[in-house]
BAFI-3210 file (N, C-alpha, C; in Angstrom, 3 decimals, decimal comma, padded with zeros to 6 digits):
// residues 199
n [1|2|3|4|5|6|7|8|9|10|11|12|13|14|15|16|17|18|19|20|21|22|23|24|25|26|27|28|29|30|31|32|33|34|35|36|37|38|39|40|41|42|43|44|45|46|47|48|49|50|51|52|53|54|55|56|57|58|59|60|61|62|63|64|65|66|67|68|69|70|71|72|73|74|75|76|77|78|79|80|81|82|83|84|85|86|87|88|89|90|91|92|93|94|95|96|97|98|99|100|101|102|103|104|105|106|107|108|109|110|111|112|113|114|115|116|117|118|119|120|121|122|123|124|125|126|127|128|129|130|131|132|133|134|135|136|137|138|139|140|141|142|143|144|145|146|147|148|149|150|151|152|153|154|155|156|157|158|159|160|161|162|163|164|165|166|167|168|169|170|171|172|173|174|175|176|177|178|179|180|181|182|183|184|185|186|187|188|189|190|191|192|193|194|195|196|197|198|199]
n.u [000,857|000,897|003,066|000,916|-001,429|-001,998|-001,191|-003,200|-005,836|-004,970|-005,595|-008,159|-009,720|-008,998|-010,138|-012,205|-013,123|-012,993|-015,155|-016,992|-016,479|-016,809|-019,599|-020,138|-017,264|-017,337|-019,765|-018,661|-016,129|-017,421|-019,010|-017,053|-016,365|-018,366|-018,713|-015,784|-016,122|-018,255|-019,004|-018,718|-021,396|-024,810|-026,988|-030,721|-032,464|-036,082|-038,279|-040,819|-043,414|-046,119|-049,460|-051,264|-053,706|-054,544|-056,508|-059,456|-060,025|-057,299|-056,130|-057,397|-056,543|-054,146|-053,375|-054,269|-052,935|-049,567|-047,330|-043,731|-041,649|-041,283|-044,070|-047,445|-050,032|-052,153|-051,647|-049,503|-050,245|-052,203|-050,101|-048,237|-050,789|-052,106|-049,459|-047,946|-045,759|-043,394|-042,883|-041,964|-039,545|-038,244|-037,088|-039,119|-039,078|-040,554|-041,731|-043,206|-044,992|-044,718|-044,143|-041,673|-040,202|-037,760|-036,287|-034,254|-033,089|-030,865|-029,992|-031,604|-033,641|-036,213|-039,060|-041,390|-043,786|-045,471|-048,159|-048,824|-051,039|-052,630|-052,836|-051,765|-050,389|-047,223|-044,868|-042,606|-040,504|-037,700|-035,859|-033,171|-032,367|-030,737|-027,927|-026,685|-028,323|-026,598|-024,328|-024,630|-025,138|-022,423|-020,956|-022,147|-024,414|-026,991|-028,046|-028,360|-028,508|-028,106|-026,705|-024,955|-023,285|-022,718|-021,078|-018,508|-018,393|-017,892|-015,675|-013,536|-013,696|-012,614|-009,983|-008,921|-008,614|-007,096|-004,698|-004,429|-004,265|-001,601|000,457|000,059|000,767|003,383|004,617|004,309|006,264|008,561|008,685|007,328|008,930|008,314|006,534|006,935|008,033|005,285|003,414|005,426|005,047|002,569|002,194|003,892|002,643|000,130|001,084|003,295|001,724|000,010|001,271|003,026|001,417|-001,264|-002,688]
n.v [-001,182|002,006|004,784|007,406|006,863|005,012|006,001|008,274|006,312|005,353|008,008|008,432|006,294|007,618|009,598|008,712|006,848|008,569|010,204|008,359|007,613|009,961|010,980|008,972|008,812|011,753|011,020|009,035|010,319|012,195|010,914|009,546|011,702|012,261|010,056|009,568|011,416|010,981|011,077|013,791|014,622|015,576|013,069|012,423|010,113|009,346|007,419|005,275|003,922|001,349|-000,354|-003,006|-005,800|-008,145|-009,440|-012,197|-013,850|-014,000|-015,058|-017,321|-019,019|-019,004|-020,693|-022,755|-023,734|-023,054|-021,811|-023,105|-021,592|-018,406|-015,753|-015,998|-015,363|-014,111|-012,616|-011,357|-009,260|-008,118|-007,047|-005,162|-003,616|-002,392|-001,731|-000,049|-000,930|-002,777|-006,256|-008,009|-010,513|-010,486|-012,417|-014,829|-015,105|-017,791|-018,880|-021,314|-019,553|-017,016|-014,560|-013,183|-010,264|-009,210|-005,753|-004,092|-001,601|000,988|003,711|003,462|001,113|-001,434|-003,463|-005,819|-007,523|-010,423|-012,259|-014,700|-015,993|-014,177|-012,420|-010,195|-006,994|-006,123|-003,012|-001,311|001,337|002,612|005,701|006,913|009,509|011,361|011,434|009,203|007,688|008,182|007,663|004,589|003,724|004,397|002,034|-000,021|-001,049|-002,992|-002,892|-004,586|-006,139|-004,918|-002,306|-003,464|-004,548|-002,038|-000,794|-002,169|-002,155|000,586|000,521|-000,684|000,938|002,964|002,118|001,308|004,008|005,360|004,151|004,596|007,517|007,397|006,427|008,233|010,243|009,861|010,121|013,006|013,410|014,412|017,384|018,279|018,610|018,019|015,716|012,867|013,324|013,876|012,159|010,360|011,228|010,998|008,348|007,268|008,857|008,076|005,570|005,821|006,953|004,704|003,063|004,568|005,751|004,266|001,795]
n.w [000,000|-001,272|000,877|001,211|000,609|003,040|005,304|004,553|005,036|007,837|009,413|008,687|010,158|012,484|012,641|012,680|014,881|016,295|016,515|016,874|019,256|020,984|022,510|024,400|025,511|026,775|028,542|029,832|031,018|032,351|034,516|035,754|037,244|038,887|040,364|041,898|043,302|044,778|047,947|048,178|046,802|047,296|047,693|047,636|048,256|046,702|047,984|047,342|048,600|048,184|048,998|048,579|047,921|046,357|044,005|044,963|043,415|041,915|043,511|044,832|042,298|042,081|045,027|044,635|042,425|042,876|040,921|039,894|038,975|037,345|036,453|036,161|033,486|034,053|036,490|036,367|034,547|036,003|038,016|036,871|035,816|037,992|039,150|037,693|036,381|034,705|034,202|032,650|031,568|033,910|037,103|038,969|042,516|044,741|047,109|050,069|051,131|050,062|047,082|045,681|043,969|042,569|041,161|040,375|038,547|036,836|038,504|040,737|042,731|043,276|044,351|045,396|046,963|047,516|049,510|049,885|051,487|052,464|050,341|050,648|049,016|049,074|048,399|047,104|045,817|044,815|044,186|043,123|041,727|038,988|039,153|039,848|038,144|035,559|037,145|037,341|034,530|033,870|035,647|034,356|035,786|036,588|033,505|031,234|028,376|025,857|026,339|027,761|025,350|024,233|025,706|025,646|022,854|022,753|024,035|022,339|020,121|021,422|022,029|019,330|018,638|020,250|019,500|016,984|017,527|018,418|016,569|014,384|016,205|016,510|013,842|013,584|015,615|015,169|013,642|016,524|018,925|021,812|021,977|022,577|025,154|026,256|025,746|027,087|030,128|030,082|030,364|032,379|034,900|035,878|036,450|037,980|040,527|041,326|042,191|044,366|045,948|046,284|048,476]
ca.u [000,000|001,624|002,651|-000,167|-002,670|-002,179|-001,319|-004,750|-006,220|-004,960|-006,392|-009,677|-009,624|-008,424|-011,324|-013,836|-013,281|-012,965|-016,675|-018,086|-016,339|-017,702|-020,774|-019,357|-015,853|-018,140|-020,347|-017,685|-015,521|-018,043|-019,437|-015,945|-015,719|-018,832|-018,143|-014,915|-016,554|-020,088|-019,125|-019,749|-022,421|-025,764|-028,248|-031,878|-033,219|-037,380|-039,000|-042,415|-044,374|-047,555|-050,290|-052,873|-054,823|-054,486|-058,448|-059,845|-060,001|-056,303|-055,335|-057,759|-055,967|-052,250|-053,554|-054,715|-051,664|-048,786|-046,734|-042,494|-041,122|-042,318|-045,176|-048,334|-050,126|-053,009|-051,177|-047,818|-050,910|-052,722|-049,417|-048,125|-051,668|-051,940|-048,164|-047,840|-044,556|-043,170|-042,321|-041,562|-038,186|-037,816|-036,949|-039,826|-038,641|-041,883|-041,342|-044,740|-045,862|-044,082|-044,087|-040,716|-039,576|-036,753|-037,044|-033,453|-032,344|-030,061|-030,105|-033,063|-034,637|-037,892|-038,861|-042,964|-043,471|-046,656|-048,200|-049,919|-051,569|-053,548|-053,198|-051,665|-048,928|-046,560|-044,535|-041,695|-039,629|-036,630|-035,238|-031,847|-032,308|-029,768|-026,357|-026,944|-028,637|-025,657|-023,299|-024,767|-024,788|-020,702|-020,720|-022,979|-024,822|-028,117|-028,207|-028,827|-027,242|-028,223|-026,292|-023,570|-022,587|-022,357|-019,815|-017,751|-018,073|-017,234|-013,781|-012,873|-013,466|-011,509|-008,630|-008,513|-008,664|-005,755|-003,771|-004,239|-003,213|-000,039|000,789|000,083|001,755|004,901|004,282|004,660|007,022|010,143|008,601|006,960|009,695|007,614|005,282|007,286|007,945|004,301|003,031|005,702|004,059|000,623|001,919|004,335|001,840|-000,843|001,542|003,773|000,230|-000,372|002,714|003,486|-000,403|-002,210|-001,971]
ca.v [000,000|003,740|005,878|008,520|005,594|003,892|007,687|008,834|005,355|005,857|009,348|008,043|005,499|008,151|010,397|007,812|006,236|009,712|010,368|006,974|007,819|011,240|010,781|007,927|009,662|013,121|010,348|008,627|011,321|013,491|010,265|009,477|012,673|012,287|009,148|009,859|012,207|010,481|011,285|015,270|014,688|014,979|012,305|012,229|008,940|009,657|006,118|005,558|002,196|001,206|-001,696|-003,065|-006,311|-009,205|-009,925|-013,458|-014,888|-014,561|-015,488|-019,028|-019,755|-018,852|-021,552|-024,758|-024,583|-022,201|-021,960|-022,982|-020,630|-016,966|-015,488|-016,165|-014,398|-013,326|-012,452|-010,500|-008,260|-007,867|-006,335|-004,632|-002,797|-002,172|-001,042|000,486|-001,406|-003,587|-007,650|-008,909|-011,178|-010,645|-013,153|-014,209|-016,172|-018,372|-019,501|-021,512|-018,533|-015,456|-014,380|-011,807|-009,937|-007,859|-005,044|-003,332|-000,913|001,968|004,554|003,036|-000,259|-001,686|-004,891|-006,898|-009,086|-010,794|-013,008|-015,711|-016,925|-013,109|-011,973|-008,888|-006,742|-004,706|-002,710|-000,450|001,746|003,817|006,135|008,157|010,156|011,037|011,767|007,902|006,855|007,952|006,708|003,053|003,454|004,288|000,752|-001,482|-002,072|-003,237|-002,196|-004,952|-006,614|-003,597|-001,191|-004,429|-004,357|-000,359|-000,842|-003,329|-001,283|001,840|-000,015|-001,078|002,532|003,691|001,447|001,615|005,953|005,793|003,132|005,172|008,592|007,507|005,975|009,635|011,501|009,463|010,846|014,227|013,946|015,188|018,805|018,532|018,075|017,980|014,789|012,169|013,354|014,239|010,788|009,533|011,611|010,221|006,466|007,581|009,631|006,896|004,176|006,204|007,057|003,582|002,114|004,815|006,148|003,225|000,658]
ca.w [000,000|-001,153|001,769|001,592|000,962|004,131|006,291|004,637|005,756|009,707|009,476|008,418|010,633|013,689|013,254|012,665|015,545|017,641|016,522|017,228|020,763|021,415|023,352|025,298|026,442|027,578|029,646|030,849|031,800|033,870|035,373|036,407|037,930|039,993|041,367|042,133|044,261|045,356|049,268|048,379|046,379|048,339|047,078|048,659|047,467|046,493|048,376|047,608|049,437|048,405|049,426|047,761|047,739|045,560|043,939|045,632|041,961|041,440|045,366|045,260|041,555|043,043|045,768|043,551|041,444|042,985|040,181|040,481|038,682|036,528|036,823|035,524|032,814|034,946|038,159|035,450|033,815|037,730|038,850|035,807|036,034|039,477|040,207|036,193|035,816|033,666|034,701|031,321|031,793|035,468|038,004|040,598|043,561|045,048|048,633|050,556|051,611|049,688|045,995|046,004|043,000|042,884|040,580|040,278|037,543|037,154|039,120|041,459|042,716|043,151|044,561|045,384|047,762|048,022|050,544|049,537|052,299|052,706|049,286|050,871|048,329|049,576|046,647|047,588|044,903|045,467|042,805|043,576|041,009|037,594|038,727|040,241|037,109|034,914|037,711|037,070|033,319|033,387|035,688|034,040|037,187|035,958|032,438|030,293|027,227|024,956|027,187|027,952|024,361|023,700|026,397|024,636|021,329|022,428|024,681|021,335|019,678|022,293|021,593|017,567|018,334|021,011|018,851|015,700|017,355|018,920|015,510|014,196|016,877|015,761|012,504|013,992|016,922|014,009|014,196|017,626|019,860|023,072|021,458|023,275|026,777|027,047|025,878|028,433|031,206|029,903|030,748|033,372|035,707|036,768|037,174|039,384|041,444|041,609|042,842|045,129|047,197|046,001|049,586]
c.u [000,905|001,143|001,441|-001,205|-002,998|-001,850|-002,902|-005,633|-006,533|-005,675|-008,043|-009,943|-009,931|-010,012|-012,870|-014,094|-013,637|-014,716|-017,522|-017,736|-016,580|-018,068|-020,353|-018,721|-016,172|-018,903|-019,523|-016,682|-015,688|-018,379|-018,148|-015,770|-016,835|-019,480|-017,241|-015,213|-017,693|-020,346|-019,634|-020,908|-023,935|-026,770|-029,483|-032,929|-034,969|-037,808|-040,695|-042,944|-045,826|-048,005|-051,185|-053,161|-054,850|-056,485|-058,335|-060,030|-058,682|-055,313|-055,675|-056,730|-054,460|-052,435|-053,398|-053,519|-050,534|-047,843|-044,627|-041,610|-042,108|-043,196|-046,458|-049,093|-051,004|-052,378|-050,269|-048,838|-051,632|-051,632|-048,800|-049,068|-051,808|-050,735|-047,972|-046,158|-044,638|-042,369|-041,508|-040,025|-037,877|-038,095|-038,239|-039,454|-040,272|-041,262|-043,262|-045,388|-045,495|-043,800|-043,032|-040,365|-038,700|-036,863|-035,502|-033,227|-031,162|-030,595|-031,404|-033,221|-035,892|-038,076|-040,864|-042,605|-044,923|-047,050|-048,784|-050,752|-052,892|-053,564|-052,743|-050,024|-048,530|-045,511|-043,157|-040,379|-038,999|-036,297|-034,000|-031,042|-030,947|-028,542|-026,426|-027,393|-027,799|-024,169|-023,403|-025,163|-023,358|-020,002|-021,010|-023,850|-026,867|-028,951|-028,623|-027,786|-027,142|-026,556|-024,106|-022,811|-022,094|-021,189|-018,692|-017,479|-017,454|-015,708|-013,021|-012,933|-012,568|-009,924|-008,007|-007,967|-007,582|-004,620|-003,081|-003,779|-001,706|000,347|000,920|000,512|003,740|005,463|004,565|006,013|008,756|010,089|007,997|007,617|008,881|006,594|005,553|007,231|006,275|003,903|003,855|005,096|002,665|000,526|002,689|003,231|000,738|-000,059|002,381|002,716|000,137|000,386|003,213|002,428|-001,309|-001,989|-002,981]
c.v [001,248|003,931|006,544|007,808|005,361|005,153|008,336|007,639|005,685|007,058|009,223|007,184|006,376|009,031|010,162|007,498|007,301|010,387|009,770|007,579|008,811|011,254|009,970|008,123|011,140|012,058|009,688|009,196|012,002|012,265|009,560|010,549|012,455|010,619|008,875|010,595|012,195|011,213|013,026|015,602|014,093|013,709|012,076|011,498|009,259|007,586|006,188|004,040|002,219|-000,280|-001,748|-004,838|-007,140|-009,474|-011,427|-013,945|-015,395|-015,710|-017,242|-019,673|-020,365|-020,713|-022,899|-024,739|-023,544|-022,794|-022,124|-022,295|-019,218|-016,534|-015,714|-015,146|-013,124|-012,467|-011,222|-009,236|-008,026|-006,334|-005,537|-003,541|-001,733|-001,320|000,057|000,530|-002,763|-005,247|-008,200|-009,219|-010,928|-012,021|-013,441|-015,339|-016,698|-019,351|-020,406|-020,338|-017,022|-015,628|-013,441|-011,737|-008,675|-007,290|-003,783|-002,954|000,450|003,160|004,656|001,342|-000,098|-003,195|-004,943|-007,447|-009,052|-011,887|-014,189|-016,449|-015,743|-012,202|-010,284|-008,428|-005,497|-004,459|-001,410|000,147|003,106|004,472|007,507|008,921|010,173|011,280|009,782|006,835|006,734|007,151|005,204|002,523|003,195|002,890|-000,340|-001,890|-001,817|-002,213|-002,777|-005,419|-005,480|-002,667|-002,013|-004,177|-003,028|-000,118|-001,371|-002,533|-000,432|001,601|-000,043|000,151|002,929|003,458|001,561|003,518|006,206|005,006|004,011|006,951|008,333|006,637|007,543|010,858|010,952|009,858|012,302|014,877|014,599|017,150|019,131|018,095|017,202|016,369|013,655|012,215|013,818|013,289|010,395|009,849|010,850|009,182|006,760|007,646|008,286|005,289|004,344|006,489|005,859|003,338|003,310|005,490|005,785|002,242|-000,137]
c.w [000,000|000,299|002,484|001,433|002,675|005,409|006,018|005,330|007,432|010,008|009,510|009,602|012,734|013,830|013,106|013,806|016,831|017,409|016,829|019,058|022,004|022,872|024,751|026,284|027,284|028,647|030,964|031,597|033,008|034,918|036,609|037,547|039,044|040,571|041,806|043,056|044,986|047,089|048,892|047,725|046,794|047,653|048,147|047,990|047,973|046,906|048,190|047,815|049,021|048,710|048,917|048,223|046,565|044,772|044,363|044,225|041,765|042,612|045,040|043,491|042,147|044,144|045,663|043,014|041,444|041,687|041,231|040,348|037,530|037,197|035,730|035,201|033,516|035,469|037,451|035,567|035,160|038,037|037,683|035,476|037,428|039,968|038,707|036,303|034,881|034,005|033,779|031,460|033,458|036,222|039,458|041,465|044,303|046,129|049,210|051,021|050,613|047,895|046,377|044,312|042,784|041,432|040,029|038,889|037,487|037,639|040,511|041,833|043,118|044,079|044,978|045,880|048,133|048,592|050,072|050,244|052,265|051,418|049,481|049,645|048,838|048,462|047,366|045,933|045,183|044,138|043,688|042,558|039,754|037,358|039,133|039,278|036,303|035,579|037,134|035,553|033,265|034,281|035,500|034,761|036,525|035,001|031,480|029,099|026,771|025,379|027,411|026,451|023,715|024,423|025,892|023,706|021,340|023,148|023,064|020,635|019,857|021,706|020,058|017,921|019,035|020,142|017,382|016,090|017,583|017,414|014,834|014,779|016,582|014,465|012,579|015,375|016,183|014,279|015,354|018,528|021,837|023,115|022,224|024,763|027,417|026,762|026,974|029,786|031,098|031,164|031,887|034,710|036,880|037,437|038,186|040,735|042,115|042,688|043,961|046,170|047,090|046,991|049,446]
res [x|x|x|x|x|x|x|x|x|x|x|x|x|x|x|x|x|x|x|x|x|x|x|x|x|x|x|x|x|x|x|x|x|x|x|x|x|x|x|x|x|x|x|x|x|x|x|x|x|x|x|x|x|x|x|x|x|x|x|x|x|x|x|x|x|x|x|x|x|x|x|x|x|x|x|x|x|x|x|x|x|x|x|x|x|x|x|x|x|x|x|x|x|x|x|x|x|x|x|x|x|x|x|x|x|x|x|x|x|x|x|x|x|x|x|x|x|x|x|x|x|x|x|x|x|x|x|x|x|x|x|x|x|x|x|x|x|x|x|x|x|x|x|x|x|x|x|x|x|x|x|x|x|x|x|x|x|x|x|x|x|x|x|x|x|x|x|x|x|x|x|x|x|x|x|x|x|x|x|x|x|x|x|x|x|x|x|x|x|x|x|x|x|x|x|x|x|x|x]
***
C-alpha cells in the first residue's frame, strides 16, 4: 500500500473512531468525575411504598396450582396494572408462603413481595435520582445486554482511536519536539500514582 494511501487510511480510521467515541468519552468522563466524588455529592433517594390487595379470583388460583417458577399471565398483567410497571423477563422467587420480586435498575430499585396466604402486596420503589442513574450506566450495574454491548463497542473505539493517534503523533514527533515526553508523562503519571499512594 503507497505511503499517503495507508497515512490517509490511519487518518480516516483516527477520526472515525474519535466520533463513534464522542458521546461515550463526555459520559464517561463526567461520570468518572462524579463518582470519584459520590461522598460530596448529596443524594436524597425519592422512596415511595404502596399496598394493595391481591383480587380473591387470582389469590384461590395462586392456591390450587402455585406456580415454580415466573409469573403467571393473569397475576404478570394484575401487577403490571396495578403497580404500572413492567415484569416482562424478570426473576420471581416463590417460597410456601411469599411471591418476592426484585425489581433493580439503574439509578433506582424496586422490589414486590406478596403473601400468599392473605393476598396482601406490599410494593416499595426507590429512585436516587440522575447523577446515580448515569453513575450506574458508566458501571454497568443493571443495564442490560443492549447497554452491555455499547460498552464493549465503544472499549474497542476507544482502543482503535488511542492506537491510531499515537501511531500519528509518531508521525509528527520530528517537528513537535515535546510529542514524546508528554506521551511519556501520559503512561508515566498513573503508574507512578499507583505504585506509590495506592496501599
Amino acid at each position: 500500500m503507497p505511503r499517503t494511501l495507508w497515512l490517509g487510511t490511519l487518518r480516516q480510521w483516527h477520526w472515525i473512531s474519535s466520533a463513534l467515541c464522542l458521546a461515550g468519552m463526555l459520559l464517561f468522563a463526567v461520570t468518572g468525575l462524579t463518582l470519584n466524588h459520590a461522598a460530596q455529592i448529596e443524594s436524597k433517594p425519592r422512596v415511595e411504598s404502596r399496598n394493595a390487595r391481591l383480587p380473591e379470583a387470582l389469590l384461590a388460583t395462586l392456591r390450587a396450582e402455585p406456580p415454580e417458577a415466573g409469573l403467571p399471565a393473569g397475576l404478570q398483567g394484575w401487577l403490571e396494572e396495578e403497580l404500572d410497571i413492567r415484569l416482562a423477563g424478570r426473576e420471581a422467587e416463590w417460597t410456601e408462603d411469599e411471591l418476592y420480586v426484585g425489581l433493580p435498575r439503574p439509578g433506582g430499585d424496586a422490589w414486590l413481595s406478596l403473601d400468599l396466604k392473605s393476598g396482601e402486596l406490599e410494593y416499595e420503589d426507590t429512585d436516587r435520582g440522575w447523577i446515580a442513574y448515569l453513575n450506574d450506566l458508566h458501571k454497568g450495574r443493571h443495564t442490560g445486554t443492549a447497554w452491555s454491548w455499547f460498552i464493549d463497542l465503544f472499549a474497542v473505539a476507544c482502543v482503535v482511536f488511542s492506537l491510531t493517534g499515537l501511531v500519528l503523533l509518531q508521525r509528527q514527533a520530528a517537528v513537535r519536539p515535546t510529542t514524546w515526553p508528554l506521551t511519556g508523562l501520559g503512561l508515566l503519571l498513573p503508574l507512578l500514582i499507583a505504585l506509590l499512594f495506592i496501599h
